[in-house]
Backbone as JSON, one array per atom type, in Angstrom:
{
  "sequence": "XXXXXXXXXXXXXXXXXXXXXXXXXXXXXXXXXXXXXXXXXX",
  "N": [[20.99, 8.15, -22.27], [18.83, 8.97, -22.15], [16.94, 6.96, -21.91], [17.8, 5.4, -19.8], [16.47, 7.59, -17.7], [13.65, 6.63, -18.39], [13.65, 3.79, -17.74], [13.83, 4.76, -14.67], [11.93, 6.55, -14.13], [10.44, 4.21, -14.42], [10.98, 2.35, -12.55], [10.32, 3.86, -10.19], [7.53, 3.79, -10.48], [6.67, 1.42, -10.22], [7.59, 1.48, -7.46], [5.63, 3.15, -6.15], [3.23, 2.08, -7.15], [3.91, -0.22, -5.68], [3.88, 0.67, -2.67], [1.29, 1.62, -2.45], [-0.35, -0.58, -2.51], [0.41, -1.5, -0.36], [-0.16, 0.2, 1.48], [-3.26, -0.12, 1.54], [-3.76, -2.49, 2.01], [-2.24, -2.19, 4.94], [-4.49, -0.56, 5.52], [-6.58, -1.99, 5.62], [-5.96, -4.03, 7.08], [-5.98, -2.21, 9.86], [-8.78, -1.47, 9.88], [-9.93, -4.17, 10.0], [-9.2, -5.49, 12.7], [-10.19, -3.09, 14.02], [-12.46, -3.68, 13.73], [-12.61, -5.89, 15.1], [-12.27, -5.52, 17.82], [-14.66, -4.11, 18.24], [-16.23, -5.9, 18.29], [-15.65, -7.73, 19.72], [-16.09, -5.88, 22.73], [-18.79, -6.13, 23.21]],
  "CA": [[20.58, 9.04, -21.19], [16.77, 9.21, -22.11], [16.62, 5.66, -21.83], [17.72, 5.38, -18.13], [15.26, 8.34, -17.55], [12.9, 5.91, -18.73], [14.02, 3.51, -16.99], [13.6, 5.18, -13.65], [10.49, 6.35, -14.26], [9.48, 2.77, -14.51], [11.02, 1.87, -11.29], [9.35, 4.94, -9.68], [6.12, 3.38, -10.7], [6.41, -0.03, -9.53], [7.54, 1.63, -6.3], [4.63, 3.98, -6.09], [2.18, 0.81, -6.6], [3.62, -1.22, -3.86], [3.49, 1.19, -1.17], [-0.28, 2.02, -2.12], [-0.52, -1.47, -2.53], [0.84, -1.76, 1.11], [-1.03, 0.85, 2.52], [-4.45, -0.15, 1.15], [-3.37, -4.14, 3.29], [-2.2, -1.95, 6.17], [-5.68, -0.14, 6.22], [-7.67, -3.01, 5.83], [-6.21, -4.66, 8.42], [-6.55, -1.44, 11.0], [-10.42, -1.66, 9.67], [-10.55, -5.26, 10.41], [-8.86, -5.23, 13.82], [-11.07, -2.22, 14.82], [-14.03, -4.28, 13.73], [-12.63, -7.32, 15.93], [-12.11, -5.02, 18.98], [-15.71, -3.55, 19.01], [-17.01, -7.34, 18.66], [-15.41, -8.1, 21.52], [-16.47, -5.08, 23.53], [-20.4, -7.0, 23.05]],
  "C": [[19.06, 9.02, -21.04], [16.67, 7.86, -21.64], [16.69, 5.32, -20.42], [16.6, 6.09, -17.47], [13.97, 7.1, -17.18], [12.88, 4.82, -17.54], [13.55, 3.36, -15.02], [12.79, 5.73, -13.33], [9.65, 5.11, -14.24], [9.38, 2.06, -13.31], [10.4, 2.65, -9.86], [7.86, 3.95, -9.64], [5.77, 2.05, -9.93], [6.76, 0.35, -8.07], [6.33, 2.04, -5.77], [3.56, 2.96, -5.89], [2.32, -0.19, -5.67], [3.56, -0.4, -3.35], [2.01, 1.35, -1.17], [-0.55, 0.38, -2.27], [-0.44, -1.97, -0.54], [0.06, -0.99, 2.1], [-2.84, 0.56, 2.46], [-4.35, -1.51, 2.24], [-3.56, -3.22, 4.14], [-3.74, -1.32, 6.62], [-6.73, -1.22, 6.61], [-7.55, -3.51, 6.94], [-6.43, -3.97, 9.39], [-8.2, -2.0, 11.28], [-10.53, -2.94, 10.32], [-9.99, -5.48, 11.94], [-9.91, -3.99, 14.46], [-12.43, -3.2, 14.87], [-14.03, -5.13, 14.71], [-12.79, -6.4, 17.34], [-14.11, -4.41, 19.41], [-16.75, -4.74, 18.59], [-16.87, -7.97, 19.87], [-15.83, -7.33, 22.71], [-17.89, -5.43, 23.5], [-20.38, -7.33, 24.0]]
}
């Protein structure tokens, strides 16, 4: 029983770091798309 716990706590974690993993990409690319848009507005 503890051991699954465990377990699922672990898979928690590796979820937890991809999505911030995913959202840290998705910002960058907003950032870099905003940057391209007000290069082009020059």
């Amino acid at each position: 029983m503890f051991k699954l716990r465990e377990d699922i706590t672990k898979i928690w974690q590796l979820i937890a770091e991809q999505s911030f993993c995913n959202a840290k990409a998705a910002s960058a690319e907003k950032r870099h798309q905003a940057g391209k848009d007000k290069y082009e507005e020059r």
